[in-house]
C-alpha positions as CSV (number, residue, x, y, z in Angstrom):
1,X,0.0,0.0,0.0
2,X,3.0,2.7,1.0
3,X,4.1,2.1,-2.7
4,X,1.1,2.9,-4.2
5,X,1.1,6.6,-1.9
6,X,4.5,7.0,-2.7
7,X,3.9,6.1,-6.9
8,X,1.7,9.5,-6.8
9,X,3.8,11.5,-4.9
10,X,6.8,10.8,-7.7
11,X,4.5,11.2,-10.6
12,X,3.1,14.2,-9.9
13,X,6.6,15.2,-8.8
14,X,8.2,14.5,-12.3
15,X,5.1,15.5,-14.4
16,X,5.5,19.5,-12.2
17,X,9.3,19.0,-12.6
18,X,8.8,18.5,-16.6
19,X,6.4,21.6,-16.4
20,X,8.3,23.4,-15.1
21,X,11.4,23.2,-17.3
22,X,8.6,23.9,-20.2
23,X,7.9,26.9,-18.9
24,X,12.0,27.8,-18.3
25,X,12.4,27.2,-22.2
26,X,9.5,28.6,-23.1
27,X,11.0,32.0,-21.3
28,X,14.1,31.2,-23.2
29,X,16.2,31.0,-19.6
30,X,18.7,28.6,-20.9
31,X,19.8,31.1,-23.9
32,X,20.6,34.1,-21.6
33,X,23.8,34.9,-20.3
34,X,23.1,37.3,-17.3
35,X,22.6,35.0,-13.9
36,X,19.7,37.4,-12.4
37,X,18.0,36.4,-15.6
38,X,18.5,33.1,-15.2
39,X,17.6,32.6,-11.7
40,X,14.3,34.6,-12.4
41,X,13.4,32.2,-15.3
42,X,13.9,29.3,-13.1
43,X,12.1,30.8,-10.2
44,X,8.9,31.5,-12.8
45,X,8.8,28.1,-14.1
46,X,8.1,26.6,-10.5
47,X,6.3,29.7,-9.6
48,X,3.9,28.8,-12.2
49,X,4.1,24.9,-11.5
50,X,3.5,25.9,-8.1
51,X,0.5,28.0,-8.7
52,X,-0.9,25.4,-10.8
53,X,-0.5,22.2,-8.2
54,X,-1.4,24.7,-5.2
55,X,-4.8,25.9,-6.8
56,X,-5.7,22.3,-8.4
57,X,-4.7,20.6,-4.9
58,X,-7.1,22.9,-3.0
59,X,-10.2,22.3,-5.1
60,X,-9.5,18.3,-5.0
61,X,-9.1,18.7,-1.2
62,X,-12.4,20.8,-1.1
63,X,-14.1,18.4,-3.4
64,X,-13.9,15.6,-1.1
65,X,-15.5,17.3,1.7
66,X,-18.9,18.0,-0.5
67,X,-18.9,21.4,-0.6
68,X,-19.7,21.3,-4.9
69,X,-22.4,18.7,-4.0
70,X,-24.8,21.2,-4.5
71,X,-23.6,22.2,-7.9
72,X,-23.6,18.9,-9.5
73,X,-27.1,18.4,-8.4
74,X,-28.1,21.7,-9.7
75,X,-26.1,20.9,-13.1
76,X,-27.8,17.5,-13.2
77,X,-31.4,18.7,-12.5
78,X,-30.9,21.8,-15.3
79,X,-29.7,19.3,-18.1
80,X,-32.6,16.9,-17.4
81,X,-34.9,19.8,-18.2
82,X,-33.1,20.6,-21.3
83,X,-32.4,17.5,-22.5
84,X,-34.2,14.6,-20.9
85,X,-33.1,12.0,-22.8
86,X,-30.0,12.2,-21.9
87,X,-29.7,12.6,-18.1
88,X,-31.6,9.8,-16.1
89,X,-33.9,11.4,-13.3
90,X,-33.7,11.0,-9.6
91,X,-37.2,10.2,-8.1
92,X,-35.2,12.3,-4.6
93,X,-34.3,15.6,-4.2
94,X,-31.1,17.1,-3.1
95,X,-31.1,14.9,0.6
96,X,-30.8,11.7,-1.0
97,X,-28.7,12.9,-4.0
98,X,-26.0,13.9,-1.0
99,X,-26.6,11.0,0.6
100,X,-25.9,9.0,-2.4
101,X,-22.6,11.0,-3.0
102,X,-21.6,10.4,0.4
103,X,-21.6,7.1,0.0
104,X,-19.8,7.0,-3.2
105,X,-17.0,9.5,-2.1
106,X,-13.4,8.9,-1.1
107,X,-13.0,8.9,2.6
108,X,-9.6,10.1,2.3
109,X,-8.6,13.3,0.8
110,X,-5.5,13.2,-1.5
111,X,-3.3,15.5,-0.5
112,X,-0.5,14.6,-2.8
113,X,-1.0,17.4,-5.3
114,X,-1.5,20.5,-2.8
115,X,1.9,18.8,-1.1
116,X,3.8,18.5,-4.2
117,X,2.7,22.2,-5.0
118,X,3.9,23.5,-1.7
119,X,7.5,22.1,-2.5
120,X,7.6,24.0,-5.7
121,X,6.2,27.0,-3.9
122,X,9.2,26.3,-1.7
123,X,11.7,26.3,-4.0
124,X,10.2,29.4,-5.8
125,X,10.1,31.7,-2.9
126,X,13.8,30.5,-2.3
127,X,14.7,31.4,-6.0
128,X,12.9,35.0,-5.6
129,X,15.6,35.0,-2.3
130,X,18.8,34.3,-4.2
131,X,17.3,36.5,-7.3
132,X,16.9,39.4,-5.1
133,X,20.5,39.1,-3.5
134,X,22.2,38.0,-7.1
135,X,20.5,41.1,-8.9
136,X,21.9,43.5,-6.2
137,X,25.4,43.1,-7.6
């Protein structure tokens, strides 16, 4: 089981790490000569990385605790008024749809990608450091 929790933690490591050098060529970092410039490129590709896991982490978190319950059964109810066909209909109202979700949710929140964002938010606040004490000279 640990090497299952561990298997997400390095994915989602590599796939940030392999964003985050996308966005480093993408600001041309590795064709400039000036360190300051450099360092800032570097520290904007995991800024963004960071952003990104940070953001996406918080809504997974948030969406195992029900809070967009109400939204799905809101979206479900409008597109079975539009389009019938389509979208079977629940006899119950929004008590048993929750209840129903309840049952079918994750007990355990995966914090893996708000973790793995944190570390790059780490390492980008300590590039904007050496950045600030580099572009002094």
């Amino acid at each position: 089981m640990k090497q299952k929790k561990y298997k997400s933690y390095v994915i989602q490591f590599v796939a940030g790490l392999t964003l985050s050098v996308l966005v480093m060529f993408w600001q041309g970092v590795f064709s400039r000569g000036n360190t300051a410039d450099v360092i800032r490129g570097v520290c904007d590709g995991f800024t963004v990385t960071a952003l990104l896991y940070v953001s996406m982490g918080m809504l997974l978190w948030a969406s195992t605790t029900g809070f967009f319950d109400i939204f799905g059964f809101a979206v479900r109810k409008g597109l079975h008024n539009i389009i019938p066909v389509f979208v079977k209909e629940d006899p119950g109202g929004y008590y048993e749809y929750k209840v129903d979700k309840e049952e079918k949710r994750q007990t355990k929140p995966r914090r893996s990608t708000l973790l793995i964002g944190l570390v790059f938010l780490a390492v980008s606040i300590a590039l904007t450091f050496v950045w600030y004490s580099v572009a002094k000279e």
